[in-house]
C-alpha positions, 0 to 999 in steps of 0.5 A, a space after each residue: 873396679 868391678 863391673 858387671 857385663 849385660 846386653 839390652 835391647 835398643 830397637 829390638 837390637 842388642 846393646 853391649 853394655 856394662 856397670 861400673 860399680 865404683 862410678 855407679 854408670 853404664 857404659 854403652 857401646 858406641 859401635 852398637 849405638 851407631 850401628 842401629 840409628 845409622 844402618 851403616 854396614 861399617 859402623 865402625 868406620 862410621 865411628 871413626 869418621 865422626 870422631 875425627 870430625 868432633 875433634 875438628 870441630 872442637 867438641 869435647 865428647 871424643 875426650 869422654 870416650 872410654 875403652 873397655 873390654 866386651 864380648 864380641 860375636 866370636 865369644 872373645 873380648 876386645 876393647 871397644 869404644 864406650 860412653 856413660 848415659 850422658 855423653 851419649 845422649 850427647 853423641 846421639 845429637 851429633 848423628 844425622 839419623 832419621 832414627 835419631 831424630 825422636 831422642 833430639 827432639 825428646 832432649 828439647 822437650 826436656 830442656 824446654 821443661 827444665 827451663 820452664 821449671 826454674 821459672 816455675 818450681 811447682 811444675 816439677 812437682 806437678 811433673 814428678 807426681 805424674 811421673 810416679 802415678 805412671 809408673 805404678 806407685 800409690 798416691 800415699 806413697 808418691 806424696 810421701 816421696 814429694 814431701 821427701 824431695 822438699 825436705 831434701 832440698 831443705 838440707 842441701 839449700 843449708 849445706 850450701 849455706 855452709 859452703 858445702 860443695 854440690 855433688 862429691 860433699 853432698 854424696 859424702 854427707 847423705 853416707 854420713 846420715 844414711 850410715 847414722 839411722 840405717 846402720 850401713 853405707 848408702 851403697 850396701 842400702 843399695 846393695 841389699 835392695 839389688 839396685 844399681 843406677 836406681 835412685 834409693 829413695 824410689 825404692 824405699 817403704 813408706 817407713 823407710 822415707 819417713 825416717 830417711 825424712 826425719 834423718 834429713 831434717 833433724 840434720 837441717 835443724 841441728 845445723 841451722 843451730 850450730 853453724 858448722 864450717 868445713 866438711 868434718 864439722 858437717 859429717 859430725 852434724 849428720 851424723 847427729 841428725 842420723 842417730 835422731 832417727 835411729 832411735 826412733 827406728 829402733 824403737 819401731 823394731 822392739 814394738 814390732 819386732 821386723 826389721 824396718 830396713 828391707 829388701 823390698 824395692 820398687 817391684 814390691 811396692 809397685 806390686 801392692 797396687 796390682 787389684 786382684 781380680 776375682 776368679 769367676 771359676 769359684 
C-alpha cells in the first residue's frame, strides 16, 4: 500500500495526515484533531477518554479507528490513532467543543439540503452550478459538466436495471469505459493530472467531458439494446460504449494533431477565466 505523508492547517494548526493510494482516503490524525477543537493539554488521554465512552455507548466509530505510522515532533514515527474524512466528521460530532460547534451545524445544513433534494432534484442542479461558479469555472464549462452528471445518471440508473451493484461494480464498469476511449485506467487519468481524492471529471477539458459523455451514453444506449446479465457482460458492453468515443477521439487528434487527453487540471481551467488587466505603465 503506498501512501504519501502531508501535514495541513486546521485553524492555522498542523494537521498530521496521509494518502492511502490503494482506498484513495486520507487519514487524519485524531490526536491532532482532538487537540485543536479541545484545547486539552493532554489530547491523548482526551482521546482515550472518549473512545471508552463510544464503546460503552455502542457507537461503531472506535471500530473505524485505524493506526498508521506518523512523524512525531522528535522526527521519529510511532503508530497513531487515524480516521478517513467521513468518520471523522463523524468523531467531530461526538465532541462537546464550542470550536466544533460550526461543522455540527454545517453537517445539518448539509443533511437538511440533501433531503430537500431528494424532494426536489433540481435543487442539486441549482446548488452544484453555483458551487462550481464559485470556484472559478466558466459558464460554458459548468453546463458542460451539468450535463455530464445527467448523463452519468442515465448510465447507472440502467446499470442498476441490470443488477449492477453501486459502488465496487460501478467503479469497475467506469474503469472499463474510461480504459475503452482514453486508452488508460481511471487511476493512471488521475495520475497524470496529479490528483488524488479530486474528482476526474472536475478536472476534465471541455473536450475531454464531451467524450467521457459520449463513452458514457453509447454504453446506456447499447445496453438498453442488449440487455446484458451479470458483471462480465456489462464490462463487454463498456467497453463497446468506450471504443465509440475512441474513434471519434482518434479522429480529433489526426485533425488537430494534440493529444486530446491532457494534464491539464482544475488549476488550468480555472486559470483561463483570470481577466488580465491592462498594465497602465504602457
Amino acid at each position: 500500500m503506498k501512501k504519501s505523508n502531508s501535514i495541513v492547517l486546521f485553524n492555522q494548526k498542523q494537521v498530521r495526515r496521509i494518502w492511502d493510494e490503494k482506498k484513495e482516503f486520507w487519514y487524519f490524525s485524531i490526536i491532532d484533531i482532538i487537540g485543536i477543537l479541545t484545547e486539552s493539554p493532554r489530547p491523548r488521554k482526551y482521546w482515550n477518554s472518549l473512545k471508552t465512552k463510544l464503546r460503552q455507548e455502542g457507537s461503531e466509530l472506535s471500530q473505524k479507528v485505524g493506526q498508521l505510522k506518523l512523524e512525531s515532533p522528535d522526527g521519529k514515527k510511532y503508530l497513531t490513532d487515524v480516521v478517513d474524512t467521513e468518520t471523522l466528521l463523524r468523531l467531530i460530532q461526538s465532541i462537546p467543543s464550542p470550536k466544533a460547534e460550526p461543522f455540527k451545524r454545517w453537517l445539518a445544513k448539509v443533511g437538511y439540503e440533501r433531503i430537500e433534494e431528494t424532494e426536489d432534484p433540481e435543487l442539486a442542479f441549482d446548488r452544484a452550478m453555483k458551487t462550481y461558479l464559485q470556484k472559478g469555472y466558466s459558464r460554458e464549462w459548468v453546463n458542460q459538466r451539468l450535463k455530464s452528471i445527467e448523463v452519468r445518471k442515465e448510465l447507472t440508473d440502467e446499470w442498476q436495471e441490470r443488477g449492477m451493484k453501486e459502488g465496487l461494480e460501478y467503479a469497475i464498469l467506469t474503469d472499463e469505459i474510461t480504459r475503452a476511449w482514453a486508452e488508460r485506467s481511471v487511476k493512471d487519468y488521475k495520475k497524470l493530472k496529479g490528483l488524488k481524492k479530486e474528482n476526474l471529471r472536475d478536472n476534465m477539458t471541455n473536450l475531454e467531458l464531451v467524450l467521457n459523455m459520449l463513452a458514457e451514453v453509447s454504453t446506456a444506449e447499447i445496453s438498453k439494446k442488449k440487455k446484458p446479465k451479470g458483471l462480465d457482460s456489462n464490462k463487454q458492453i463498456a467497453r463497446e460504449g468506450g471504443f465509440a468515443a475512441k474513434k471519434a477521439r482518434l479522429e480529433i487528434e489526426k485533425q488537430t494533431g494534440e493529444s486530446v487527453i491532457t494534464s491539464k487540471s482544475s488549476k488550468y481551467l480555472k486559470a483561463r477565466q483570470t481577466p488580465v488587466l491592462p498594465d497602465k505603465n504602457k
